[in-house]
N, C-alpha and C positions, 0 to 999 in steps of 0.2 A: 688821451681823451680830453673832453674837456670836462669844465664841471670843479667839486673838491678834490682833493691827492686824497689817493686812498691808501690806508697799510700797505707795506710789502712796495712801494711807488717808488721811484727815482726821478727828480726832475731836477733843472739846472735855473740858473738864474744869470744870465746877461747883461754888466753895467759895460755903456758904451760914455768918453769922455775924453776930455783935449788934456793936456798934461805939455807945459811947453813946447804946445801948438802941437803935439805930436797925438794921433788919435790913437788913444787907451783901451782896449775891451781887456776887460775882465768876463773871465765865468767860472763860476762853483756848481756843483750837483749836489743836491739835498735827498737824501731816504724817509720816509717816512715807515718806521719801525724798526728791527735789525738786520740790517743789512746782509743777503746772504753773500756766501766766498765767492761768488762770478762778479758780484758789484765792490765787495773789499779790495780784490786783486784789480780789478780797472780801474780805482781808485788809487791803489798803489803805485802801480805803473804809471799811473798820468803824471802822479808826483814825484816822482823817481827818475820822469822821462823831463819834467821842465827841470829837475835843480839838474842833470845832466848836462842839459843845452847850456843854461846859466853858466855851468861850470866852463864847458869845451870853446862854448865861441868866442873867438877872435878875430882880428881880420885876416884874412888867410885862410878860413875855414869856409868849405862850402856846404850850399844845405843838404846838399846828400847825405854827406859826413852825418850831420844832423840829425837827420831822418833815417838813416840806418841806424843808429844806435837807441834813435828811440824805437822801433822794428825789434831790435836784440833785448832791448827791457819787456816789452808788452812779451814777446814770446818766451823770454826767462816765467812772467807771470801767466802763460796756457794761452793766451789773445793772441790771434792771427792778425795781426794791423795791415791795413793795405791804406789805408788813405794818408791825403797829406797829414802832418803833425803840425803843419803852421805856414804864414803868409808873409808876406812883407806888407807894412801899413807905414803908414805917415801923415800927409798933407791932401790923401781921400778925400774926396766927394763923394754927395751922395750918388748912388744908390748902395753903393756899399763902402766900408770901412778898410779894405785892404787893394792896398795900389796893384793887383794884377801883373807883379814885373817879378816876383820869385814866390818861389814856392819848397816847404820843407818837404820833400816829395825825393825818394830814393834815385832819380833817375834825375834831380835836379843840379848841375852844377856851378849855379853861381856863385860866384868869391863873395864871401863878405868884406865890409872894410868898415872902419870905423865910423860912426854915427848914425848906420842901419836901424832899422827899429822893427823887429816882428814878433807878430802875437803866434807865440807856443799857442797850440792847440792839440795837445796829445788826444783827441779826445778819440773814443768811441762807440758807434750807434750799430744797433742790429732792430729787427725788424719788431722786435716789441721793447724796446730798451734802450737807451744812452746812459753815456756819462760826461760830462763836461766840466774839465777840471783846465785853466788854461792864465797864462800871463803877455805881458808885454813887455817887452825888453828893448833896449839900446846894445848895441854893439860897440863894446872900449877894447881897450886896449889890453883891458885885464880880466877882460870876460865880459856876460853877456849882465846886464845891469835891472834888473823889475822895476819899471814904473810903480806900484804898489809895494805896499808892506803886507797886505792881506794874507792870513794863514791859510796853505793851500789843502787842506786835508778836507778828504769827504763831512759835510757835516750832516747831521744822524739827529732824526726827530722821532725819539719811540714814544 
């Protein structure tokens, strides 16, 4: 809605930015009170599903790979995921921020290779609710790299 965040509310917050010329989105979800367990647990999994990716990508690694295992976290945490978990971005124009050439989507098999850059987006929205907890990375050599330092945990306004 629009208007003030009320009690019991979830909302996110979207910074978009260049980072050696590479386009940056960050997002977090903010609660405004105590968050109950279906918003703890999608929180969990969103973060548990980027240090995952962090960890696994390489070059050699495709986004299926990817996006199944972030699939096997959300559903370890009761979350049925069906959507992507993330995009390829870079050197985008507008209208949007992500280049349209891969996508973290189960049935996606593109190779990674080194200097890739795509924004994690574990997120999930149901028909009166979201969560958006998400980063941007580089693909090296020794995993997947966060543009950001930001702390990725749900933050909580009671």
């Amino acid at each position: 809605g629009q208007g003030r965040f009320q009690r019991d509310e979830t909302a996110f917050i979207e910074l978009l930015g260049s980072r050696y010329r590479d386009q940056v989105t960050v997002s977090r979800s903010v609660h405004f009170g105590d968050p109950p367990p279906h918003v703890r647990a999608a929180a969990e999994a969103s973060t548990e599903s980027i240090l995952r990716c962090l960890e696994l990508t390489r070059p050699g690694i495709t986004c299926g790979e990817l996006a199944r295992e972030v699939v096997k976290i959300f559903a370890k945490h009761g979350i049925d995921k069906k959507s992507r978990s993330g995009y390829g971005v870079g050197i985008a124009f507008a209208p949007t921020s992500g280049e349209r050439t891969m996508s973290l989507h189960p049935a996606d098999e593109t190779v990674l290779e080194a200097g890739m850059t795509l924004h994690l987006h574990p997120n999930i929205t149901f028909a009166d609710w979201g969560l958006f907890i998400t980063e941007t990375m580089v693909v090296t050599e020794s995993g997947g790299k966060p543009f950001t330092r930001l702390p990725r945990e749900l933050i909580v306004r009671r």
